[in-house]
C-alpha positions in Angstrom: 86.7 22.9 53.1 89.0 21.7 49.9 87.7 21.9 46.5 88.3 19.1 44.4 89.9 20.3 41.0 87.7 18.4 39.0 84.5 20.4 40.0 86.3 24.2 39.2 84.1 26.5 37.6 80.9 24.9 36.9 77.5 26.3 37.0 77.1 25.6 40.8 80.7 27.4 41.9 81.2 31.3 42.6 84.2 32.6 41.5 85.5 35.8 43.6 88.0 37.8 43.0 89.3 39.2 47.1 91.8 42.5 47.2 91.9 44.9 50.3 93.3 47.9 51.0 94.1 49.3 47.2 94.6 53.0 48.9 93.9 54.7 45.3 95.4 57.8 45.1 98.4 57.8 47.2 101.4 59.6 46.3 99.8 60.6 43.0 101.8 63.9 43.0 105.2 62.0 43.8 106.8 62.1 40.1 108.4 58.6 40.4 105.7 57.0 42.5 102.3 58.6 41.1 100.4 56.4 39.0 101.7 53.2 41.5 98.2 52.7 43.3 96.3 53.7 39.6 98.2 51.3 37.4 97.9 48.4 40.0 93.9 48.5 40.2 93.4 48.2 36.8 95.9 45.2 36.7 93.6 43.7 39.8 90.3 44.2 37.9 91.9 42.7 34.4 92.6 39.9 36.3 88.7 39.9 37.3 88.1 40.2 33.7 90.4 37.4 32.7 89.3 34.9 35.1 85.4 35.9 34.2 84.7 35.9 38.4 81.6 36.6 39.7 82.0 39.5 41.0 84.9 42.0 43.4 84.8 42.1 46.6 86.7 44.9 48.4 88.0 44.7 52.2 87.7 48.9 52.5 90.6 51.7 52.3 89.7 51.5 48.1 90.8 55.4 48.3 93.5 56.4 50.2 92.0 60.1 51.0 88.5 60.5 52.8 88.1 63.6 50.0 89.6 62.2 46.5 91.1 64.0 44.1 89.4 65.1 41.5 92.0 62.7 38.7 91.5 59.9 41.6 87.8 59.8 41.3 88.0 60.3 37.3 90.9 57.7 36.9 88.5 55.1 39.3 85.1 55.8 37.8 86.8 55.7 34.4 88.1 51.7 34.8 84.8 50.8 37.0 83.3 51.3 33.6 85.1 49.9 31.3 86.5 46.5 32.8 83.1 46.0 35.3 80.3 46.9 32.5 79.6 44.6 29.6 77.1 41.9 28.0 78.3 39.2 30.0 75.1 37.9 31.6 75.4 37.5 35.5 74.9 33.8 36.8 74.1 34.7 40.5 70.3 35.3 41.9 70.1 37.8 45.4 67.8 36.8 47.6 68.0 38.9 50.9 65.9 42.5 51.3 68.1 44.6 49.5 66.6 47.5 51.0 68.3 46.4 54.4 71.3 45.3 52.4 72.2 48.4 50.8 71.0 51.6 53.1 73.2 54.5 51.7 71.9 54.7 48.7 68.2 56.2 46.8 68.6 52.9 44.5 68.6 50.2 47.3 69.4 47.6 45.4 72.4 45.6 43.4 73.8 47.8 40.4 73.6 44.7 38.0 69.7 44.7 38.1 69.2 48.4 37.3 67.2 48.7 34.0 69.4 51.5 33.3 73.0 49.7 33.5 74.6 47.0 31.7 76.8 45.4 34.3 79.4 42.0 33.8 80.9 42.3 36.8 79.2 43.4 40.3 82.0 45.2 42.9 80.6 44.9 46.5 82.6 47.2 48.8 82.6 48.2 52.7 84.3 50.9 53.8 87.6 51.5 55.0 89.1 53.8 58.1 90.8 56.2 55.1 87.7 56.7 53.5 85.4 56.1 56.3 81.8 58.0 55.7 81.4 61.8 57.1 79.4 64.8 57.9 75.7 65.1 58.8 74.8 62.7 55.8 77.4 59.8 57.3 78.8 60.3 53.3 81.9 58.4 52.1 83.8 57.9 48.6 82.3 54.9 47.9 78.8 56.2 48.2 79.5 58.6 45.2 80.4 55.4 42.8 76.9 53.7 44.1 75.5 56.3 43.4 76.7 56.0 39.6 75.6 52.3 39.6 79.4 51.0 39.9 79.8 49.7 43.4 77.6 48.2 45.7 78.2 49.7 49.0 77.5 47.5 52.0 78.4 46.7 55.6 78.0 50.3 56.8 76.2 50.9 60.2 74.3 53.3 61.4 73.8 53.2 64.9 77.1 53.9 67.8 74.8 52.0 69.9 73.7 48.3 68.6 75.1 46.7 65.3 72.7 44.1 63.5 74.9 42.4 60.4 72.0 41.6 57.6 74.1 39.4 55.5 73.4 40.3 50.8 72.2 36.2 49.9 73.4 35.2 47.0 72.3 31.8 45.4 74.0 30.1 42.1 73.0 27.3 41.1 72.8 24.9 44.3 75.3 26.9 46.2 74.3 29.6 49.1 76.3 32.0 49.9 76.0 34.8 53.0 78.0 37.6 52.2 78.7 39.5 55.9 80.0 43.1 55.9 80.9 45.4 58.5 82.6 48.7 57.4 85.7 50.3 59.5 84.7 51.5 63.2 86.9 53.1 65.9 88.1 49.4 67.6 87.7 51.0 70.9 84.6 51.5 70.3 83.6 48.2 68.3 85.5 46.1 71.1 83.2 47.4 73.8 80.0 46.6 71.6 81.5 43.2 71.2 82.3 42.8 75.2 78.4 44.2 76.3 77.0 41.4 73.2 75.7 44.6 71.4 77.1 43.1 67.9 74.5 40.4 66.1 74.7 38.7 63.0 71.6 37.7 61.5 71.2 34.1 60.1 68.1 33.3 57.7 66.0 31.2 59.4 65.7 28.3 57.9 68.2 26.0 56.4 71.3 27.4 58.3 73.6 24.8 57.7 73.4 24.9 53.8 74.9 28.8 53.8 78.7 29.4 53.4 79.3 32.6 55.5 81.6 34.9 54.4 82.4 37.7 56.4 84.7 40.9 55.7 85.8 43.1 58.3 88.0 46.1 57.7 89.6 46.6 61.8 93.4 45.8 63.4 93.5 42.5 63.4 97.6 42.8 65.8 97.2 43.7 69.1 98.1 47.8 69.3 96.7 48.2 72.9 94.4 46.1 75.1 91.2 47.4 73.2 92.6 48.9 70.5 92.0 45.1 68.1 89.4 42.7 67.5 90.4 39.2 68.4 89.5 37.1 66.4 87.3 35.1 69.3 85.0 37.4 69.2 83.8 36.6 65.7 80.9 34.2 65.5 81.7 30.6 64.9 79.2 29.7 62.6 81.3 31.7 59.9 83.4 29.7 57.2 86.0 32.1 55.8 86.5 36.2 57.1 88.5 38.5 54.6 90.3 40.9 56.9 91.2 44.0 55.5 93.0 47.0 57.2 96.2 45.0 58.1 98.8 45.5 55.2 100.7 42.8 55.2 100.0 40.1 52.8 99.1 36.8 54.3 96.2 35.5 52.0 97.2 31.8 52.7 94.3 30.8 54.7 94.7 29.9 58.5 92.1 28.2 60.5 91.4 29.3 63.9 91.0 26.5 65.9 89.0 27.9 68.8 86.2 29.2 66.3 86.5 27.0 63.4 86.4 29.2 60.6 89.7 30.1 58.2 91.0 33.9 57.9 92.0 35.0 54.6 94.2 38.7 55.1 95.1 39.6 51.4 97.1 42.6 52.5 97.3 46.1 50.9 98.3 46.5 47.2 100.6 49.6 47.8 103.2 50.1 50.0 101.7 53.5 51.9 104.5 52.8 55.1 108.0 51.5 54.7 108.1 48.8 57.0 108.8 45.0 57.1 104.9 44.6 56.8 105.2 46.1 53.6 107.8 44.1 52.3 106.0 40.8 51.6 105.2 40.0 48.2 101.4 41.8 47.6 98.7 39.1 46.2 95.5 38.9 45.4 92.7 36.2 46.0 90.7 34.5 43.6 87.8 32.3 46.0 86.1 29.3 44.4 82.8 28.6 46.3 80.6 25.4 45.9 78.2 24.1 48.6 80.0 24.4 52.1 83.4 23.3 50.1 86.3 26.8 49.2 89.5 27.0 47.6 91.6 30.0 47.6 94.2 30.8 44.9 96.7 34.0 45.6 97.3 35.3 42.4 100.6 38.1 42.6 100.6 41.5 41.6 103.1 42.5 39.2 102.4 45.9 38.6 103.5 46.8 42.1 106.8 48.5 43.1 109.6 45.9 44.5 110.1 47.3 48.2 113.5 46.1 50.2 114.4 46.1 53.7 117.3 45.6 55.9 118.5 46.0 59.4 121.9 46.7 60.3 123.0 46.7 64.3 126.7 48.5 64.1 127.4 46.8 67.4 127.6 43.8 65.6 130.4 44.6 63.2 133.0 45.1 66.6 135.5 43.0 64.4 135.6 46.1 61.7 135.2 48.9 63.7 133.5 50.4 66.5 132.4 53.9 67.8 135.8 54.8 68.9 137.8 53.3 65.4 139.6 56.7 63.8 137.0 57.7 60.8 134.1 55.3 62.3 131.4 57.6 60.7 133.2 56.9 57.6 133.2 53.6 58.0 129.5 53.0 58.2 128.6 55.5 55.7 130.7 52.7 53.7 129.2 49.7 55.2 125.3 51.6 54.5 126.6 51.6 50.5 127.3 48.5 50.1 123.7 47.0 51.9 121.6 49.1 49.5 123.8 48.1 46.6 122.9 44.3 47.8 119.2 45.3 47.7 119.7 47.5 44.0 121.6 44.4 42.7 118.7 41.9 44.3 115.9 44.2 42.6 117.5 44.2 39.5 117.4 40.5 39.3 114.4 40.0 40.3 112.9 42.6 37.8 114.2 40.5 35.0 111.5 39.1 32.9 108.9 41.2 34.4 108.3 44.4 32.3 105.0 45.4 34.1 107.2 46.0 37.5 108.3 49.2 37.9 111.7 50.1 37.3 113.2 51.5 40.4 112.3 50.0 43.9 112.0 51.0 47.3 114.8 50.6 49.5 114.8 51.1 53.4 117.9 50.7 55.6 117.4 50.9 59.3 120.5 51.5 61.2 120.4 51.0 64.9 123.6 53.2 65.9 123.4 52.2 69.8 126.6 52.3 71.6 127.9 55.9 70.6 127.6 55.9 67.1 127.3 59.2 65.7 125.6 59.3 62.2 126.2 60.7 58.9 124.4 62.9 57.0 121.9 61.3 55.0 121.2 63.9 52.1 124.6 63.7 50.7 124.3 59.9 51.4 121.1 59.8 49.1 122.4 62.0 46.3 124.5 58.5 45.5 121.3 56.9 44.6 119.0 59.4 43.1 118.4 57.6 39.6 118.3 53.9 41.2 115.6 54.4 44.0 112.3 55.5 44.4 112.5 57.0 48.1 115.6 58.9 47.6 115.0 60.9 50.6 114.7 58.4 53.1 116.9 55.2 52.5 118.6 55.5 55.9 116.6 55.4 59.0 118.6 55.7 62.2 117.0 54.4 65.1 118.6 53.4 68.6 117.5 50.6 70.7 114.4 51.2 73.3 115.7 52.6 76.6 114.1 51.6 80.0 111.5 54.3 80.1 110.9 57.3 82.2 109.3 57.3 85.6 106.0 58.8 84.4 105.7 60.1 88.0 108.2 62.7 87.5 107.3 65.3 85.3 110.4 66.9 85.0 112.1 63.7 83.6 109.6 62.9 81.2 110.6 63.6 77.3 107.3 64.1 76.0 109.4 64.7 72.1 110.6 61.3 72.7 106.9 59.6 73.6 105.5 61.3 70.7 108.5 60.4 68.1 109.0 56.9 69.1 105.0 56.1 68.9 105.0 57.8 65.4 107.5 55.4 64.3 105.7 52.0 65.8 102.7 53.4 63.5 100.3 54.5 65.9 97.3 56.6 65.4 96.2 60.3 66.4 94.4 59.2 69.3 97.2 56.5 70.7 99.3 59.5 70.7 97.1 61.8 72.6 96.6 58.5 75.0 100.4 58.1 75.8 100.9 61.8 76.3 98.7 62.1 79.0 99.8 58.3 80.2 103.4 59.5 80.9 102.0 62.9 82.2 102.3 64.0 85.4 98.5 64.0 87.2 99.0 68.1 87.7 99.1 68.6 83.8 95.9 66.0 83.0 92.3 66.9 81.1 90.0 68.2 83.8 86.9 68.6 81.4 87.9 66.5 78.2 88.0 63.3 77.7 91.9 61.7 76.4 89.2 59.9 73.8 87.2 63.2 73.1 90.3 65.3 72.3 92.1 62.2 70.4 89.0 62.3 68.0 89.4 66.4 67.5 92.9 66.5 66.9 92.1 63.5 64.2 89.5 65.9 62.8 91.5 68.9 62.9 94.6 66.7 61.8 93.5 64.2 58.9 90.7 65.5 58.1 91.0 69.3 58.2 88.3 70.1 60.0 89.7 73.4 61.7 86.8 74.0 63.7 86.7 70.1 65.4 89.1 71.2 69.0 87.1 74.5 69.2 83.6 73.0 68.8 84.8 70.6 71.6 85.7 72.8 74.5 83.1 75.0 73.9 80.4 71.7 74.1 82.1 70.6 77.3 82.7 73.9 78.7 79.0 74.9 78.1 78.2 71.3 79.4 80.1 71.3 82.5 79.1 74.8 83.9 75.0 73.6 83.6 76.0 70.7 85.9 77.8 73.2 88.2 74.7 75.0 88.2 72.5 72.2 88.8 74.1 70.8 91.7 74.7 74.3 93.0 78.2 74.1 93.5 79.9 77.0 94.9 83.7 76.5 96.5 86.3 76.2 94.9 87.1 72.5 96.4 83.6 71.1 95.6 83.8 72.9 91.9 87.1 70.6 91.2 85.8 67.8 92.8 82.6 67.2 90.6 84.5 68.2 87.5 86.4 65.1 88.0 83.7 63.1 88.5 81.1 64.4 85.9 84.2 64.1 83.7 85.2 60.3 84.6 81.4 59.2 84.5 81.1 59.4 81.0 84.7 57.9 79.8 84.6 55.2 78.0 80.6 55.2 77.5 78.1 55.7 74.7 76.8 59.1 76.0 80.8 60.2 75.1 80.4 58.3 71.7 77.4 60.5 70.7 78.6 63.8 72.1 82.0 63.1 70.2 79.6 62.7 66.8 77.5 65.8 67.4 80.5 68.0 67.9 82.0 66.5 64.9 79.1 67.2 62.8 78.6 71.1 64.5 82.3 71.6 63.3 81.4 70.3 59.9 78.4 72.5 59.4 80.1 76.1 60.5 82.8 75.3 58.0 79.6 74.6 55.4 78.0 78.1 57.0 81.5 79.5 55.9 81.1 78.4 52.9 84.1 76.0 52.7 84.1 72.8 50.4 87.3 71.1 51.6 86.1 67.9 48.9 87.0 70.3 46.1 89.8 71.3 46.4 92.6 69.3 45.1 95.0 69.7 47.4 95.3 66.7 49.6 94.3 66.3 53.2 96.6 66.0 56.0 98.9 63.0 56.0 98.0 60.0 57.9 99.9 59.9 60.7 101.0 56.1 60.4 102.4 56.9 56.7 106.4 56.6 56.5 106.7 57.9 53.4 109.1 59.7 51.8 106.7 62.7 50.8 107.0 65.8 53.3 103.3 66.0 54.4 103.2 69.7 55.3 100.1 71.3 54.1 100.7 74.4 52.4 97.9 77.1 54.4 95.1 78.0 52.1 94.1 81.3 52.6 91.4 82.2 54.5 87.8 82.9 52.7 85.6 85.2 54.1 81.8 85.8 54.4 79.2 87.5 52.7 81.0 90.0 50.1 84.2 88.1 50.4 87.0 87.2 52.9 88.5 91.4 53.4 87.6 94.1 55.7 84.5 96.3 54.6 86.7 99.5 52.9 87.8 102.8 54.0 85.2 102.9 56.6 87.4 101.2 59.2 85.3 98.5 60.2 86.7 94.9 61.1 84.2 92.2 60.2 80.7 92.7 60.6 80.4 95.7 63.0 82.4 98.9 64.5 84.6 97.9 67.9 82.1 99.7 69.4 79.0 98.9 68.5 77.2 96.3 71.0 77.6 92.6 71.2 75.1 90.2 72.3 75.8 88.5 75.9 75.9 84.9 74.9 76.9 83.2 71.8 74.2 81.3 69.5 74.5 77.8 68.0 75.8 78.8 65.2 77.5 82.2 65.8 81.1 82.7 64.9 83.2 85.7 65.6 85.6 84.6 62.3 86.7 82.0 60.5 89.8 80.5 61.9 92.6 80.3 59.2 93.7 76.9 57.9 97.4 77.6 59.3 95.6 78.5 63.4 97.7 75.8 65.6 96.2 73.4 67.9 97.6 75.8 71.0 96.4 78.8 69.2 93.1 77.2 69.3 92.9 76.6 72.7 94.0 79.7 73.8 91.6 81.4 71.7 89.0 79.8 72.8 89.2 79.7 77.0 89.9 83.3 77.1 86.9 84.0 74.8 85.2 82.0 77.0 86.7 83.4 80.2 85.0 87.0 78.5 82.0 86.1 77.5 80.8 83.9 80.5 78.0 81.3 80.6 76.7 80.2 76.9 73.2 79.3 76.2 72.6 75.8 75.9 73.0 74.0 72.3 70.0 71.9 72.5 67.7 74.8 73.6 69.1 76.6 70.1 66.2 76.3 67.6 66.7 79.5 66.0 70.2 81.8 65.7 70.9 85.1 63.9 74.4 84.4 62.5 76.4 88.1 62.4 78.0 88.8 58.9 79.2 91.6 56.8 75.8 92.0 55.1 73.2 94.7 56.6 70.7 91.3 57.0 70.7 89.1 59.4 70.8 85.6 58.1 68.8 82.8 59.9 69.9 79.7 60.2 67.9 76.9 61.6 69.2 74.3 64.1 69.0 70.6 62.3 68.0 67.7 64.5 70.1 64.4 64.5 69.1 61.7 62.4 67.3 58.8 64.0 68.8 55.2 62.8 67.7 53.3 60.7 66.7 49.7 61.8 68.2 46.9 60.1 66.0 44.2 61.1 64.4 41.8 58.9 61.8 39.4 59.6 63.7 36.7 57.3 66.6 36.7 59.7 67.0 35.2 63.4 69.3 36.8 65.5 72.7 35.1 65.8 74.4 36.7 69.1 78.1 36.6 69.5 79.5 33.4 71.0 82.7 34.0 73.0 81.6 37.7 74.1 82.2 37.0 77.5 85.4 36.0 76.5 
């Protein structure tokens, strides 16, 4: 696939300009480390500018928040516009149905043919898993800036069931190019489609072999768990280069797989947004030349971005110094701490030299594995030392101790579930691969018995990244409610037999699409009370809750907003001494409705506080009518009227299919 030099930039040859994972907007209220992620995009679309490419294309996570700030969508719309719009004519004809191309938007089709816009530089985009889409419209970030005309949006599916990839085909001059997308999905779930050959890739029918296939993907690419990746096998092997986003660590040299035949590209984030050794490689850019079936990829480096420095330091090693019994040993390694982060200032410094665009202080992480009685020191005091050097002052040292053999998850009492949970948070492992090993190292007596470990992963994510306080309630209710009509159905009555069927009504839908959609619905029910309430989480500026793979050095605890009422606002109705909506003792319907609320749950309600809320409500109020026999609820408030609110069916998908396309099944599924 080598370009010859001579044959660089001629009327036949794209010129693409590759970057993933830009996370805009993170840490923009640190005051050292703010305008890091704002000041490096536009540095990565000047170089678009300078090299006169094609077009951008992005490999997801553009934002760092699913709900941007309001000065992160301002500061991104504001250089979209003026590095991306312009005279310059575009030299590139699409050919596909752009209707099927581009399905999120009213304007189906590419920004730089709108009569109304005068584009130099096209941006196509999928989505990442930070700024995945959401709520009942399946809205995202980048869906607001194609709305505006200044990103093309692709890859994004709609269905949890079937995927059909509909490559954009571009044509210049004598070169074809198929430009594949596929927008971030849960890899759990997106390694199951791949497994039951429920993932296609459209070809066009004729003249196959004349196509160069690009492909990006936004998914783990490292192997976190036995589904939770997407190896690269199961990729189709008609494909000539995938960009793989989501992974942070800059390797944008590409590597050919030789089972498949095609070469990966992963460019690697553009911020550091975790301080680990990932994040310490040098970040790049890609600049992709494209001419017939031939490619040559140039990394271009970043030098806007914030020099980041790690060490590890194993004080068993030093023995000949000291060791945990020397008199002052603490002292000691307090010392020997000093002098490795003055190593890393001192290699900073000289790397900094010539570069003026590099910001001035780096990031410096030293983790100190203190196995073999070590005590440690106190790091605060340590980190006053470094203050005006470092960017991170709170969290140079890390202090860490070698993996012991692990519990015997059979015994409950021996289990330290503080441990489980701190140790995973450190390896970078998501909301739900938490909730996963908590209940793996659980003893069987304290397991789920009517939700799913996915189901409640995906709540907690809600309730946790997201702040969608209603996501763990809306969940037990659904299965409670669920559970008890098959208990009726089958006419269950001891207490043996009730237990029995649980389990198994509970374990026949693990791990199956029927789970997938309930998971959505009660998702989107959650989403809808807090719009009943009134609640627009998007505008307020505060951010949402931290990602729980972020090391950072920011503390991440949200600061409760308070809680807004209904109606004539959030307080009790005056001197009258009513509570919300009626006396104590005026009478209350038997069952709940669809949408019926007895009040808002504040931002600050706990995840137990939730759960106990809501079993001995339900333990009260006894058998709830079903949700999809709701068509019509009266929704109690503090006004005199009722309000109505109508139950909203789900939106059918969308098919993808055109008739200009064959279908192109996955190869090595059964792999």
């Amino acid at each position: 696939f080598a370009m010859s030099s001579e044959t660089l930039d001629d009327e036949d040859t794209f010129k693409i300009l590759i970057a993933t994972d830009i996370h805009l907007g993170y840490l923009e209220k640190d005051a050292i480390r703010g305008n890091d992620t704002y000041n490096t995009l536009e540095e990565i679309l000047e170089h678009a500018k300078t090299n006169q490419v094609d077009l951008i294309l992005l490999g997801g996570d553009l934002f760092h928040d699913n709900k941007p700030t309001r000065r992160c969508l301002h500061s991104c719309i504001t250089m979209l516009r003026k590095y991306c719009m312009g005279d310059s004519p575009i030299h590139f004809n699409i050919l596909s149905d752009q209707t099927v191309n581009f399905n999120t938007t009213q304007f189906p089709w590419v920004n730089y043919q709108d009569e109304n816009l005068n584009i130099s530089i096209p941006v196509f985009s999928i989505h990442g898993n930070h700024d995945d889409p959401t709520g009942a419209e399946g809205l995202c970030a980048l869906d607001l800036l194609s709305a505006s005309g200044l990103v093309n949006h692709f890859g994004h599916s709609h269905s949890v069931e079937k995927i059909e990839i509909s490559p954009v085909l571009l044509q210049k001059g004598s070169t074809k190019l198929a430009l594949y997308g596929l927008g971030s999905i849960p890899d759990e779930r997106l390694y199951r489609m791949f497994v039951n050959n429920q993932v296609t890739m459209l070809r066009p029918k004729e003249n196959q072999d004349e196509w160069f296939n690009l492909f990006a993907i936004h998914q783990n690419r490292s192997k976190h768990g036995p589904t939770n990746y997407i190896p690269e096998q199961f990729l189709d092997d008609f494909l000539d280069l995938v960009v793989w986003g989501h992974e942070h660590e800059c390797l944008i040299t590409a590597t050919r797989n030789e089972q498949q035949l095609f070469y990966v590209t992963q460019p690697g984030s553009s911020v550091a947004t975790s301080l680990s050794p990932g994040e310490a490689t040098k970040k790049h850019i890609g600049l992709l030349r494209v001419k017939g079936r031939q490619m040559k990829l140039d990394k271009i480096p970043l030098k806007t971005v914030r020099q980041f420095f790690i060490q590890d330091v194993v004080l068993t090693d030093y023995e000949d110094d000291f060791t945990a019994e020397t008199p002052q040993a603490t002292k000691k390694v307090e010392d020997l701490c000093y002098a490795k982060v003055m190593e890393m200032l001192d290699e900073a410094e000289r790397e900094r030299i010539g570069c003026p665009l590099t910001p001035e202080k780096p990031l410096i992480r030293l983790r100190v594995d203190y196995s073999g009685g070590f005590e440690t020191f106190n790091t605060s005091r340590f980190s006053q030392k470094f203050v005006d050097r470092v960017a991170n002052p709170k969290d140079i040292i890390h202090f860490l101790r070698r993996r012991e053999k692990r519990e015997d998850p059979k015994d409950e009492v021996n289990v330290d579930y503080s441990r489980v949970m701190k140790s995973a948070a450190v390896e970078g492992l998501r909301v739900e691969d938490l909730v996963k090993q908590y209940f793996e190292a659980a003893e069987q007596t304290v397991q789920l018995s009517l939700l799913t470990e996915q189901g409640m992963g995906k709540a907690i994510r809600e309730f946790v990244d997201k702040d969608e306080k209603d996501a763990i309630e809306e969940l037990i209710t659904y299965q409670l409610e669920k559970t008890q009509r098959h208990l009726q159905a089958r006419g269950v009555t001891t207490e043996q037999d009730i237990d029995a069927e649980i389990q198994k009504f509970r374990d026949s839908k693990k791990n199956t699409t029927e789970e997938e959609k309930e998971i959505i619905e009660v998702m989107d029910r959650a989403r809808l009370h807090r719009l009943e309430r009134g609640e627009t989480s998007g505008d307020r500026d505060a951010p949402a809750y931290g990602d729980v793979t972020m090391d950072s050095d920011e503390d991440t605890v949200p600061i409760p907003a308070p809680a807004r009422g209904r109606g004539r606002g959030g307080r009790a109705r005056g001197g009258r001494g009513r509570g919300r909506g009626a006396a104590a003792s005026d009478p209350k319907p038997a069952s709940r409705g669809r949408a019926q609320k007895a009040s808002a749950p504040s931002q600050s309600t706990s995840i137990l506080q939730a759960f106990q809320d809501k079993s001995q409500r339900s333990s009260r109020e006894g058998v709830t009518a079903s949700y999809a026999e709701d068509t019509v609820t009266i929704d109690e408030s503090d006004e005199d009227v009722p309000v109505i609110k109508a139950s909203r069916p789900p939106p059918s998908p969308r098919s993808t299919t055109s008739s200009s396309f064959s279908k192109f099944g996955s190869q090595n599924q059964s792999q």
